[in-house]
C-alpha positions in Angstrom: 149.7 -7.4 127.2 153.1 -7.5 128.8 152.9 -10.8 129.6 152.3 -11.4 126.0 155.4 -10.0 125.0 157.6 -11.6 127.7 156.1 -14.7 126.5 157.0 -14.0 122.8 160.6 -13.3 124.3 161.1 -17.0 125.6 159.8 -18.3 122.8 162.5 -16.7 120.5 165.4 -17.3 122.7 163.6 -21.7 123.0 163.6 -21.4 118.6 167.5 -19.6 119.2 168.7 -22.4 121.5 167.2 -25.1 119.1 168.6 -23.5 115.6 172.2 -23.3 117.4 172.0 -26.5 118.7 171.1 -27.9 115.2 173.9 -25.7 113.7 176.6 -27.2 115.5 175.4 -30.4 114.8 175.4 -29.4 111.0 178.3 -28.0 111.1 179.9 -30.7 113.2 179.1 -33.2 110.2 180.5 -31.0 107.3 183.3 -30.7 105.1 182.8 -26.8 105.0 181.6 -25.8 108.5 181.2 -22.3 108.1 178.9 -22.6 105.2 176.8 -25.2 106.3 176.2 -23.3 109.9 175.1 -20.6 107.7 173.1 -22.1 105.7 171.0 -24.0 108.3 170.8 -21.3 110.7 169.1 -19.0 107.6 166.8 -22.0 107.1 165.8 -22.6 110.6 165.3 -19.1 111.7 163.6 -17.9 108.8 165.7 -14.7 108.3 169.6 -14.0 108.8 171.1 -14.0 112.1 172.7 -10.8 113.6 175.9 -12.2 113.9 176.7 -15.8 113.4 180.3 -16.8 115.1 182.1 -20.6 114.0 185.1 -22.0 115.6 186.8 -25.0 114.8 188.7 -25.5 118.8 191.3 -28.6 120.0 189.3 -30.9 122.0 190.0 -32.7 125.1 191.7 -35.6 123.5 194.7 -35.1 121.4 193.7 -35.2 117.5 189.9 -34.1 118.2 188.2 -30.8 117.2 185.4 -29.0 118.5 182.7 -26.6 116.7 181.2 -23.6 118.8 178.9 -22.3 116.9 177.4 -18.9 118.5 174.2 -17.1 117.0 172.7 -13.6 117.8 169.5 -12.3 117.1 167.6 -9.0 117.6 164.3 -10.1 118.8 161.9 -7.2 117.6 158.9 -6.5 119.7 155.7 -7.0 118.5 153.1 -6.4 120.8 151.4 -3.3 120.1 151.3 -0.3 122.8 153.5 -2.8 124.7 156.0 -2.3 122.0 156.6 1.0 122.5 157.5 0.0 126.7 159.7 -3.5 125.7 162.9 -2.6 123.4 164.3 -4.9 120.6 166.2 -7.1 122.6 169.5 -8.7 121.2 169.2 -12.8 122.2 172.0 -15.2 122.0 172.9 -18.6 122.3 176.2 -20.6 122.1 176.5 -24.4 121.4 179.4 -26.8 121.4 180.3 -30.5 119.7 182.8 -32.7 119.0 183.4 -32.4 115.1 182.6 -35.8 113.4 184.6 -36.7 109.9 182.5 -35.6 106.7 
């Protein structure tokens, strides 16, 4: 059973690194940043995030901007007896891109 939940684990924090990397793209793309990261990270994960962290950074190259988009969630164990031995564990992810015009 505790390989279960271990398994359960990676599978969250696989879904996490996909819904931030699809939020910064989102957010990359839009006018309003913040409420498209929002938005899409709601959709994807199927509840809201923890905490959800947006900033618009100077890039490498003068006149270009950056979105780091950072998402936490508490991933809740569900494996019964198991359960009891694994704590809710808090998973994050962090992704970066260039910001493209709207």
């Amino acid at each position: 059973m505790g390989v279960i939940q271990v398994g359960l684990m990676v599978r969250e924090q696989l879904h996490l690194e996909f819904t931030v990397r699809e939020t910064a793209r989102v957010a990359a793309r839009s006018a309003d940043p913040v409420s498209a990261a929002t938005e899409i990270s709601t959709a994807l994960l199927k509840r809201a995030p923890t905490e959800i962290s947006i900033n618009i950074l100077p890039g490498p190259h003068h006149g270009t901007e950056m979105i780091k988009v950072q998402i936490s969630v508490t991933a809740h164990s569900s494996v019964p007896l198991i359960g009891a031995v694994f704590k809710d564990r808090r998973l994050q992810a962090t992704a970066t891109m260039a910001r493209e015009p709207p």
